[in-house]
N, C-alpha and C positions, 0 to 999 in steps of 0.2 A: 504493500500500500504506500510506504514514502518515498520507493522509486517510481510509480506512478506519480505520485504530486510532485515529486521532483522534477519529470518527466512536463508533467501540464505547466508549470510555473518556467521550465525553459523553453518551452513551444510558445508560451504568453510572454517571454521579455525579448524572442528573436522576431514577433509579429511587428509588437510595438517598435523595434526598433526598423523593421523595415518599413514601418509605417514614416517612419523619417527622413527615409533616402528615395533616393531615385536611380535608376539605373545607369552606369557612365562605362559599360560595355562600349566602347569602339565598334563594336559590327553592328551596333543596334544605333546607338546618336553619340552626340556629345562631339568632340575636336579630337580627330584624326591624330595618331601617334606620329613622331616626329619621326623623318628618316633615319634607319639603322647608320652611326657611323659607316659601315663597310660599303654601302649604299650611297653614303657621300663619297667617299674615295675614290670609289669605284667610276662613279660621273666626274670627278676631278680629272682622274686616269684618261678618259674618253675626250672631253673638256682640251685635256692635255695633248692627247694625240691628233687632234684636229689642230689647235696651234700649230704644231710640227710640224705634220703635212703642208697646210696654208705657206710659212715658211719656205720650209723645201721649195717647193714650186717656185714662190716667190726667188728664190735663190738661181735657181736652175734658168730661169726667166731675167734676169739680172746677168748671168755669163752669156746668156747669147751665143755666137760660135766659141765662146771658151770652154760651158758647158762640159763637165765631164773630163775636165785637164786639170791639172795644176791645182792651186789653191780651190778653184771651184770645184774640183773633184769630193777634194775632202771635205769642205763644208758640207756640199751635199750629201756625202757619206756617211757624217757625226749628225745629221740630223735622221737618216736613215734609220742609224742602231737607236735613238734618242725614240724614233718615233717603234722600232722593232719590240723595245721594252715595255712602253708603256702600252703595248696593245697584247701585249705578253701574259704569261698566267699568274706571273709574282714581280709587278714592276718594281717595290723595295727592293728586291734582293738581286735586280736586274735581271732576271732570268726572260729571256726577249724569246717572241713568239718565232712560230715556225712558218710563220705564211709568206707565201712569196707576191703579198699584195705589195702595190707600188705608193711608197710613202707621199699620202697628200691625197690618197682615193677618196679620201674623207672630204675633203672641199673641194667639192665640186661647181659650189655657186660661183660665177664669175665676179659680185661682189667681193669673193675671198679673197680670190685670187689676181686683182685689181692692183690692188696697194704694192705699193714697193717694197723689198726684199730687208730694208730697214724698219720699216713699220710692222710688218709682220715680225719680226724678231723680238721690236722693242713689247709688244704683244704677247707673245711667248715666255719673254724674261719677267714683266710683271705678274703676269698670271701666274707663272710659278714660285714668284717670290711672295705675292698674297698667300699661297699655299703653305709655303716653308714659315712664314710666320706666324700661322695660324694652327702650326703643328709642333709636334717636340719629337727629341728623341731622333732616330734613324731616318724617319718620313721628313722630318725636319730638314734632316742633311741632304735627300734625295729629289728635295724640292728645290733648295738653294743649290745643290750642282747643277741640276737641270736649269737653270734662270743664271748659272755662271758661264756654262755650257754658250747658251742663247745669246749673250752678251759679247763671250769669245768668236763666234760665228758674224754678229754685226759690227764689231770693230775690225774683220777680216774681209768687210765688204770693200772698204777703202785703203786698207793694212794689206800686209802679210800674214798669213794664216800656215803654221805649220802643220804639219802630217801627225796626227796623234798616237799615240800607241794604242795598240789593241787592247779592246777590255776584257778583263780579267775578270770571269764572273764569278769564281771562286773568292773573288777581293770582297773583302768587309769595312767597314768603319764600325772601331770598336769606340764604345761611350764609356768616359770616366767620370768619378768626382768631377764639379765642376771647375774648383778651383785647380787641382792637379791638370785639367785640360787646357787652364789659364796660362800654369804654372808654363807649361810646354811650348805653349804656343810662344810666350816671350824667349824662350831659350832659341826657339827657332830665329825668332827675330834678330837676337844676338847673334848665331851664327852669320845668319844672311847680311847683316851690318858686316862682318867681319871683313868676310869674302868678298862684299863688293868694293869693300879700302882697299881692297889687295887689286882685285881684279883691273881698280884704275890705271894701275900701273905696266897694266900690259895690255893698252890700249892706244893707239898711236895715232888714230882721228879722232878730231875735235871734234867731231860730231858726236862721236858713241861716248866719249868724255863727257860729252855735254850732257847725253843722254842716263848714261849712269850713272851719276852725279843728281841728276831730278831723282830716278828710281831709290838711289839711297837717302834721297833729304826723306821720302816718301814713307819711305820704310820706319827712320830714323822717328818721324812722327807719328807712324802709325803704333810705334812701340812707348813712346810717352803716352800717347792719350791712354793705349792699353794700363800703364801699368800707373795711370791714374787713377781709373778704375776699378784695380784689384787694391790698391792702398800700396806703401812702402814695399818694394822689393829693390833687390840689390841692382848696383848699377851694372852696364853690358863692360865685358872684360872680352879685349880678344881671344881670353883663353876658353872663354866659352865657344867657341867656333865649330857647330857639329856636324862639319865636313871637312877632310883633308884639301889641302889646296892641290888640283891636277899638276901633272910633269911641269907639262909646256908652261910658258909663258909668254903668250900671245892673244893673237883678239881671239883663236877658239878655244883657249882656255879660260876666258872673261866669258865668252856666249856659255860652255858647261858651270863656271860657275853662278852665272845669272839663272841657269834652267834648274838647276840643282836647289838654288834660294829660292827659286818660286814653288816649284813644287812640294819641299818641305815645307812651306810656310803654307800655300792650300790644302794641304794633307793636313796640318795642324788646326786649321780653320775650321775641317767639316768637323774634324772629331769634337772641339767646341760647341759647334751647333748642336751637334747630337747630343752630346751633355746637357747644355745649359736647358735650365725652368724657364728661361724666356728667350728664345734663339737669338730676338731679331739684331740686338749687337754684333753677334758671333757671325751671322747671315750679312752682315757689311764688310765685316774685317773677311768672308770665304769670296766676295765677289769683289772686296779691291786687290787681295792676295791672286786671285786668276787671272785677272789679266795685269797683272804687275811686270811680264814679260813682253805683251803684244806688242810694242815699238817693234819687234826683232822676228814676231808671229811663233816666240816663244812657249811653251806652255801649254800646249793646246790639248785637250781632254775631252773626249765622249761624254765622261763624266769627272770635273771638274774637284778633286777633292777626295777624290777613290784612288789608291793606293793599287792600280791597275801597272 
């Protein structure tokens, strides 16, 4: 009998209290759930690989009879594998699709493909940097190479653009402390300050004089304001230099020294992004680091920042 009226007194306080609500079942009324993260990215991804394509084209469309030569080759080609990943089945971890569609099938309106091979880029490079700042971690890093990526490609419109290395899909950006990622990054800059005092000295036009001489004020400030930011660290010492200086001494031992300091210092860049709780500082220091080489078409990276 008092599991009975136990029974009726909990059937009588689940009434009353449905007597209070109302149903907020989504299949039935109410406001529509919000899209699944993977759902956003996933449109990001697609978003992303129509930029590229548009690009592309524009690019292709921009060499005219060079088309397929020289520096137009390889732009076309880093936008190629750019556009091969992100249509791929795990664009993070770069693993690029298998199809042998031709990058840009995706913009087909004449509208897209209208604009100039600079507008489309600059297009590309913000779209992806809206992304990389609005993410953290690895997604972070692979939205700012791709937007460093884009950037190296339209300053190779009017520049020299060199031939990039093949990517490395096995290659990772590994994420630390954020501070230890700080930590690293300055030590990089130290290096690169080093090597380029050195490098002036086997340099024998005043122009590349002139020119790495800017590249090191560049540096030189870019490691102050850095190490503004993180509070008191020690001043740069040439013995901190984390590369040996090459045999020769000449302007091609000045150009491996300069490609050496850029790419350690963009290698130090993404892995910052990827740590940091809030990218977008780390996302300026990974896209002034990439093209820190272009006077020379220096540098140049599929993926910008990847240890490729």
């Amino acid at each position: 009998m008092r599991r009975l009226a136990g029974l009726v007194v909990g059937i009588v306080l689940i009434t009353a209290g449905l007597a209070g609500c109302a149903f907020s079942d989504p299949r039935i009324s109410g406001t529509p759930p919000s899209p699944s993260t993977d759902a956003v990215i996933a449109a990001q991804f697609t978003a992303a690989a129509n930029d590229v394509g548009t690009a592309r084209l524009a690019v292709v469309t921009a060499a005219g009879a060079n088309a397929g030569a020289g520096k137009w080759a390889d732009m076309a080609a880093t936008l190629g594998s750019s556009y091969q990943v992100l249509t791929g089945p795990d664009p993070i971890n770069r693993i690029a699709s298998t199809s042998t569609a031709t990058p840009g099938s995706l913009a087909t309106s004449p509208s897209t493909t209208a604009g100039s091979a600079n507008t489309s880029l600059t297009t590309l490079r913000d779209d992806a940097l809206a992304n990389a700042k609005a993410a953290t971690g690895r997604t972070a890093a692979f939205w700012a190479s791709l937007a460093a990526s884009a950037e190296q490609v339209r300053l190779g419109l009017t520049g020299p653009y060199g031939t990039p290395a093949p990517v490395d899909p096995s290659a990772t950006i590994e994420t630390q402390d954020e501070s230890t990622a700080v930590a690293a990054l300055l030590t990089q800059y130290d290096g690169a300050i080093f090597g380029l005092r050195a490098a002036l000295a086997f340099l024998g036009s005043a122009d590349d004089q002139s020119t790495f001489e800017s590249i090191l004020a560049s540096l030189q400030s870019d490691r102050a304001t850095l190490a503004n930011l993180t509070g008191p660290t020690p001043a740069p010492s040439p013995s901190q230099g984390i590369f040996e200086l090459p045999a020769g001494r000449d302007r091609a031992a000045a150009m491996q020294i300069l490609t050496e300091a850029q790419r350690g210092l963009a290698q130090a860049s993404a892995v910052w992004v990827a740590s940091a709780a809030n990218p977008a500082t780390a996302i300026g220091y990974l896209m002034s680091n990439a093209t820190l080489a272009m006077d020379y078409g220096l540098g140049t990276a599929v993926w910008p920042g990847w240890p490729d």
